[in-house]
KEKE-3310 file (N, C-alpha, C; in steps of 0.2 Angstrom, whole numbers, plus 5000, padded with zeros to 4 digits):
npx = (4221:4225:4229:4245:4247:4233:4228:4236:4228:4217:4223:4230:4217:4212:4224:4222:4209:4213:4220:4215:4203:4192:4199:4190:4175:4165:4157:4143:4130:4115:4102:4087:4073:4055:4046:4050:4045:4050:4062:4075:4070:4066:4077:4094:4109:4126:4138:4152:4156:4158:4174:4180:4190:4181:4187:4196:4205:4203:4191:4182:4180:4175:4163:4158:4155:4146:4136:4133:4129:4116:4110:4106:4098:4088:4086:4081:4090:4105:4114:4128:4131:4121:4108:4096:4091:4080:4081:4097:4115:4128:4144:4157:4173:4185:4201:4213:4230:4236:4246:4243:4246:4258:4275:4284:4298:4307:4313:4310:4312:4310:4307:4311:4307:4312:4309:4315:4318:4329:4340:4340:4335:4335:4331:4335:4328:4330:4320:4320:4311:4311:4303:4299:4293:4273:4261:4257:4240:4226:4211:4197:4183:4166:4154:4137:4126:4109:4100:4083:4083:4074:4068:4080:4080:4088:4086:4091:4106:4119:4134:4149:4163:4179:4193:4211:4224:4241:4246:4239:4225:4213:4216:4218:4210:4201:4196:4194:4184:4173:4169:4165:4155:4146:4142:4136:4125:4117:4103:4095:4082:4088:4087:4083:4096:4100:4115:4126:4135:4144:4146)
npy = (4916:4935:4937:4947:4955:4957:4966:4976:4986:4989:4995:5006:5012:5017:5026:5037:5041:5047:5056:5065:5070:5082:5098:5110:5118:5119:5135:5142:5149:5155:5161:5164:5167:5170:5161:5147:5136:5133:5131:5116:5110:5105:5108:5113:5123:5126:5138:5148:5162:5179:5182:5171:5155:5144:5134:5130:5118:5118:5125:5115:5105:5110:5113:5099:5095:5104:5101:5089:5088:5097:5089:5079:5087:5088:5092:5087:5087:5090:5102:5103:5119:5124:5131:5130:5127:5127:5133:5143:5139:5148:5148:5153:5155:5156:5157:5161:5162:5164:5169:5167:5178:5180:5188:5190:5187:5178:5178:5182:5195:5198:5207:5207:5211:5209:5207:5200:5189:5185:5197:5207:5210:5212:5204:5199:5191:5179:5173:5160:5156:5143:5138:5140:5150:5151:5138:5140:5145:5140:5148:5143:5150:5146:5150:5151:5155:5153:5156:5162:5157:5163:5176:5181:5182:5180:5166:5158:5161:5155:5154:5146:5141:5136:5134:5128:5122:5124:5111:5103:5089:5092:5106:5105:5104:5094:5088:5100:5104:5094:5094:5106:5110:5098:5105:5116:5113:5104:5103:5107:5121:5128:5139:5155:5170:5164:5158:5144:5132:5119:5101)
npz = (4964:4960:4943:4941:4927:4922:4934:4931:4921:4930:4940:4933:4927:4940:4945:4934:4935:4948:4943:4934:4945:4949:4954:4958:4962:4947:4942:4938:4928:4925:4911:4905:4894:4902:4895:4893:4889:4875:4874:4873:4862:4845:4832:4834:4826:4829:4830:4829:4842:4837:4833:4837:4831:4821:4814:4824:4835:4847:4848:4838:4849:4860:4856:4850:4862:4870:4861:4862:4875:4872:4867:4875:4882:4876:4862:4846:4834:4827:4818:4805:4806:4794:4787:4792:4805:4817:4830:4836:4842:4849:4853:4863:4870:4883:4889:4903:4910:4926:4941:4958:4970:4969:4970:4964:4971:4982:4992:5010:5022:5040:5055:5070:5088:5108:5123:5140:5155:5154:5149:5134:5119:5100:5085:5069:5057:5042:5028:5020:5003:4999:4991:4979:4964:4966:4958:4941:4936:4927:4921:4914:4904:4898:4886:4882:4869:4867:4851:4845:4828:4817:4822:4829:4843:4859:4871:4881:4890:4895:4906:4912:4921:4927:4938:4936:4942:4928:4926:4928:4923:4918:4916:4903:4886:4879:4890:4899:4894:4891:4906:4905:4897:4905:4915:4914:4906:4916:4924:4913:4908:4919:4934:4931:4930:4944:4953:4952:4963:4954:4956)
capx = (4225:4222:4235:4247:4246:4226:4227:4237:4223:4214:4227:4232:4213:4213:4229:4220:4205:4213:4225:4207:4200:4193:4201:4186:4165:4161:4152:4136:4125:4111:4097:4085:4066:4052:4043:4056:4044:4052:4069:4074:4065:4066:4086:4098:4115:4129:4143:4157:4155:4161:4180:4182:4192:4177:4191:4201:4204:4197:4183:4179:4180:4170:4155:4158:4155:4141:4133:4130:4125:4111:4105:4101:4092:4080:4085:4083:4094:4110:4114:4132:4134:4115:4103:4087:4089:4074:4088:4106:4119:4131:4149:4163:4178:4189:4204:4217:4233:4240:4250:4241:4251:4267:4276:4293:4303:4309:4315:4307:4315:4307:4312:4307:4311:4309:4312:4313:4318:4337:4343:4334:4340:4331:4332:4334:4327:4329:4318:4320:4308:4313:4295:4298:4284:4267:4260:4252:4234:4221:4206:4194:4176:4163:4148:4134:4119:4105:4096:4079:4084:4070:4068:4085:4079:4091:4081:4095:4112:4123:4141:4151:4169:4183:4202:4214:4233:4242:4249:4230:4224:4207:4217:4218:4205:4197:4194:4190:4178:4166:4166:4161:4148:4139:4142:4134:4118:4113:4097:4092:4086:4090:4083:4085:4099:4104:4124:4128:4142:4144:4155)
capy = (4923:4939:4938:4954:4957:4958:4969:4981:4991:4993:5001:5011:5017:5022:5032:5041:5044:5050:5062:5072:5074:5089:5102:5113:5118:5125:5140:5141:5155:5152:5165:5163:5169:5165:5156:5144:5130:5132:5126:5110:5104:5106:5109:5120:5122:5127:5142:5150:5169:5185:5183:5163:5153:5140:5128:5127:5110:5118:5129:5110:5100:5113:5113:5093:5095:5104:5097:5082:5092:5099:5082:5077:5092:5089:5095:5083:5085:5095:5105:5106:5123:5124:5140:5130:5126:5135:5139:5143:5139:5151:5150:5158:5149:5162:5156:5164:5161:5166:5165:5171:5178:5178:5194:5189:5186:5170:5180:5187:5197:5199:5210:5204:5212:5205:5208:5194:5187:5184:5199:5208:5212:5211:5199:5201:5185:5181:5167:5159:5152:5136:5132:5142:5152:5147:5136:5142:5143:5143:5150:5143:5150:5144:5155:5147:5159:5150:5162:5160:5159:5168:5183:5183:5183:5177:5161:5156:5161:5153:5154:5141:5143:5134:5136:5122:5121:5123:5104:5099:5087:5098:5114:5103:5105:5091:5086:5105:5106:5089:5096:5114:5110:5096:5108:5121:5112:5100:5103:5113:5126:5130:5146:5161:5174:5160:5155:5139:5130:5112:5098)
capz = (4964:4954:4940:4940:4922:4923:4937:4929:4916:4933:4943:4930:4928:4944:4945:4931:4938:4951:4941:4934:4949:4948:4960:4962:4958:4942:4944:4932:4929:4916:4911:4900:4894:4906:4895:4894:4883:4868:4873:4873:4857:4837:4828:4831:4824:4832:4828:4837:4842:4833:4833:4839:4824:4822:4813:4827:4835:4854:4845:4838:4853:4865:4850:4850:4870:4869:4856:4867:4880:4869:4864:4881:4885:4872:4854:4841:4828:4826:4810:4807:4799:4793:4789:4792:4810:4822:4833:4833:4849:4849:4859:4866:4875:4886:4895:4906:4917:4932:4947:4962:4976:4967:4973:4960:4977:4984:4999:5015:5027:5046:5062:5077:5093:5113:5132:5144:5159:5154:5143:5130:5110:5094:5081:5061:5053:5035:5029:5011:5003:4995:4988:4973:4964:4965:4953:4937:4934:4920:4922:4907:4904:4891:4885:4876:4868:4861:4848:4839:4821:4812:4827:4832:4848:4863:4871:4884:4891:4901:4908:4916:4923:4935:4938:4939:4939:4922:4924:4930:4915:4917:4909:4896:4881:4882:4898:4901:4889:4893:4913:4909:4894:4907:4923:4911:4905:4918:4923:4909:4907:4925:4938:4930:4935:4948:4950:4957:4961:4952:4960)
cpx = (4225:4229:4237:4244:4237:4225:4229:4235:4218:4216:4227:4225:4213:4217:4226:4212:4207:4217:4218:4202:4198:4193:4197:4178:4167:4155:4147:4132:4122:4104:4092:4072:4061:4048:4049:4055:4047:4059:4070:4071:4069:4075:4088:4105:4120:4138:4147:4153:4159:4168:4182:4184:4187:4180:4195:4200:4200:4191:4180:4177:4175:4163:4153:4153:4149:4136:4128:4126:4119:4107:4101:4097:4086:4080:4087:4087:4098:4111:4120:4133:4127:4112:4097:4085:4084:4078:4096:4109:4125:4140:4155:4167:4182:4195:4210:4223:4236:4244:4247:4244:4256:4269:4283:4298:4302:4312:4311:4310:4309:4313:4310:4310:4307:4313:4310:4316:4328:4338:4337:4337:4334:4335:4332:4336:4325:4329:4320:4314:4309:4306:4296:4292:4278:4263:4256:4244:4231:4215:4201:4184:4174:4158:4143:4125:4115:4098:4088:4082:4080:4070:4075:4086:4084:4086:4085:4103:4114:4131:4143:4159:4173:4189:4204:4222:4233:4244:4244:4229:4216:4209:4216:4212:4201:4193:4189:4183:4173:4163:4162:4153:4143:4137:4134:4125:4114:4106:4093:4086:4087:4087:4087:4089:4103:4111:4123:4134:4141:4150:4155)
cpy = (4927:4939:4946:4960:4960:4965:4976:4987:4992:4998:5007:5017:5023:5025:5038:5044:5049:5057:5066:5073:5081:5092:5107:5114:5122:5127:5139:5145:5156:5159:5165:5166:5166:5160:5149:5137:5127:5128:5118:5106:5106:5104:5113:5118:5127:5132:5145:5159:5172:5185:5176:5161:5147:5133:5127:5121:5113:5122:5119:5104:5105:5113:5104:5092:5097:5105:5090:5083:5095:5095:5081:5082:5092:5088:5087:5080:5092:5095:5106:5113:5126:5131:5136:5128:5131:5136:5137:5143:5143:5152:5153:5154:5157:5159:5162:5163:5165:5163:5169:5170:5177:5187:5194:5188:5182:5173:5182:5189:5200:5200:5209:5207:5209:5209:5201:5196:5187:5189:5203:5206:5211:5209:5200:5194:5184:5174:5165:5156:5149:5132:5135:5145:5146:5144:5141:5140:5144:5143:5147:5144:5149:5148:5152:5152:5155:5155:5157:5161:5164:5175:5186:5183:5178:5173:5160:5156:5158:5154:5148:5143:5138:5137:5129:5124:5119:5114:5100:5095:5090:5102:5111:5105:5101:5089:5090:5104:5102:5093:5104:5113:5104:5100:5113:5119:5108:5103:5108:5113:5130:5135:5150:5163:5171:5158:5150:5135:5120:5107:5094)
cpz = (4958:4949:4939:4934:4921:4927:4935:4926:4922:4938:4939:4928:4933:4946:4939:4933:4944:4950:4938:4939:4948:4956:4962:4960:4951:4943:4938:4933:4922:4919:4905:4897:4900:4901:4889:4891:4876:4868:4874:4867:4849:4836:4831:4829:4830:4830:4832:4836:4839:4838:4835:4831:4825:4819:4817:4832:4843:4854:4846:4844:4858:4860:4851:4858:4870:4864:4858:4872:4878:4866:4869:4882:4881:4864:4850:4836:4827:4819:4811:4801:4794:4795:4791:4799:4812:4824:4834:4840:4849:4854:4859:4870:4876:4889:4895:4912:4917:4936:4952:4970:4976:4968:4969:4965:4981:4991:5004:5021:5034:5050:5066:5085:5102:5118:5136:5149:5160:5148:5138:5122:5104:5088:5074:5060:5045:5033:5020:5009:4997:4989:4980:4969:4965:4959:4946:4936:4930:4924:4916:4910:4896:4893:4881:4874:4866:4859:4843:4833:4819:4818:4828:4839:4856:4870:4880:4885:4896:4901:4913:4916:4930:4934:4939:4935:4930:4920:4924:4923:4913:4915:4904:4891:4882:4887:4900:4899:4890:4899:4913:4903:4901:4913:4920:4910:4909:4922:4920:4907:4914:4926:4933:4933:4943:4946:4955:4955:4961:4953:4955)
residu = (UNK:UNK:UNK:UNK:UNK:UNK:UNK:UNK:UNK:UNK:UNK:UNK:UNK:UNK:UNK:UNK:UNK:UNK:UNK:UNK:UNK:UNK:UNK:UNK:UNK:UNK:UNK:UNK:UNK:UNK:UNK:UNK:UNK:UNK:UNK:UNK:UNK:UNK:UNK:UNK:UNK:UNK:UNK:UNK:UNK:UNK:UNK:UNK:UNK:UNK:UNK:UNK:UNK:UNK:UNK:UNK:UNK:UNK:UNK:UNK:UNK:UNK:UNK:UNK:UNK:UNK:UNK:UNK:UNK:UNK:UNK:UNK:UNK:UNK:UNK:UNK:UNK:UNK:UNK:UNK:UNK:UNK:UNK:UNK:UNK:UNK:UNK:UNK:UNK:UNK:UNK:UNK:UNK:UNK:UNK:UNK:UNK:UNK:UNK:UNK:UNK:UNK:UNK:UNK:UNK:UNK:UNK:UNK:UNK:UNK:UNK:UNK:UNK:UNK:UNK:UNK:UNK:UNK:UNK:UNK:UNK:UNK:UNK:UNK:UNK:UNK:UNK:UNK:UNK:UNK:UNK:UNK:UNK:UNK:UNK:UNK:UNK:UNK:UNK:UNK:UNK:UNK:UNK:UNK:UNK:UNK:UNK:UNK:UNK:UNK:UNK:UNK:UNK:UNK:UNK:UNK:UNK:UNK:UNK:UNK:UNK:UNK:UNK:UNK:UNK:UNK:UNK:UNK:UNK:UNK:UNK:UNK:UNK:UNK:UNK:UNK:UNK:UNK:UNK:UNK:UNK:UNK:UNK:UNK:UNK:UNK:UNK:UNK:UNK:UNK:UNK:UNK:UNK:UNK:UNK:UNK:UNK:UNK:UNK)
# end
């Protein structure tokens, strides 16, 4: 017989597997030169864009994220901070929340009128709604440039983007952050100008 105490660490995974499920695709739209040989190979370093705080704890953690993601794809050695990489990754984190379809009113009134067989009259229905607003959502997008150093020359861009409830453990930083950097560079460096959507 399985002992309780045993089985508990793998309930408990799966109740958390099941709590990050992700709720929807990340969208992904990657662009980059045709001659597309160069990526993937040599150093590059990794810096946030004009106006990103590059010490803050979800700068670092989306840099960490895609960082890993830039290993697999090929490059051999990260620079943190370095002038002498060939090339440089450059990013951007965006987020945004909403409530969509929120009208600020928990009430709705409906007028309905009838003719029948017994009687006619019309009706004033007034419905409530008990559900209370709609949840909040974040929107999180991540941008990643990767430039030649010496030219400046922009090599490969991409964008990646989902939404999920504010109480989702995907808004979250971390969690966000692993799913959009791999959504981001899996099979890099992707079709040109193509979007597709990542499950």
């Amino acid at each position: 017989m399985r002992s309780p105490i045993r089985a508990f660490p793998a309930l408990a995974l799966s109740l958390l597997a099941a709590c990050v499920a992700p709720t929807g695709p990340v969208e992904v739209t990657r662009f980059h030169v045709p001659t597309a040989a160069q990526l993937g190979q040599g150093s590059v370093a990794i810096e946030p864009a004009e106006g990103m705080d590059g010490q803050s704890l979800e700068f670092r953690t989306y840099a960490a994220a895609v960082s890993r993601e830039l290993q697999r794809a090929g490059y051999a050695e990260m620079i943190a901070g370095g002038r002498s990489s060939q090339s440089v990754a450059i990013i951007r984190v965006e987020r945004e929340s909403f409530r969509s379809g929120s009208d600020g009113s928990p009430v709705s009134v409906g007028i309905g009128g009838g003719t029948g067989g017994y009687g006619s009259g019309v009706g004033l229905g007034v419905g409530f709604n008990l559900s209370g607003p709609p949840p909040e959502t974040v929107e999180t997008r991540l941008f990643v440039t990767i430039r030649d150093r010496a030219s400046g020359q922009a090599l490969w861009e991409g964008r990646a983007s989902f939404s999920a409830r504010a109480s989702s453990p995907l808004a979250q930083t971390q969690l966000g952050a692993a799913r959009l950097a791999e959504a981001l560079f899996r099979g890099f460096p992707g079709t040109s100008g193509e979007t597709i959507l990542v499950k």
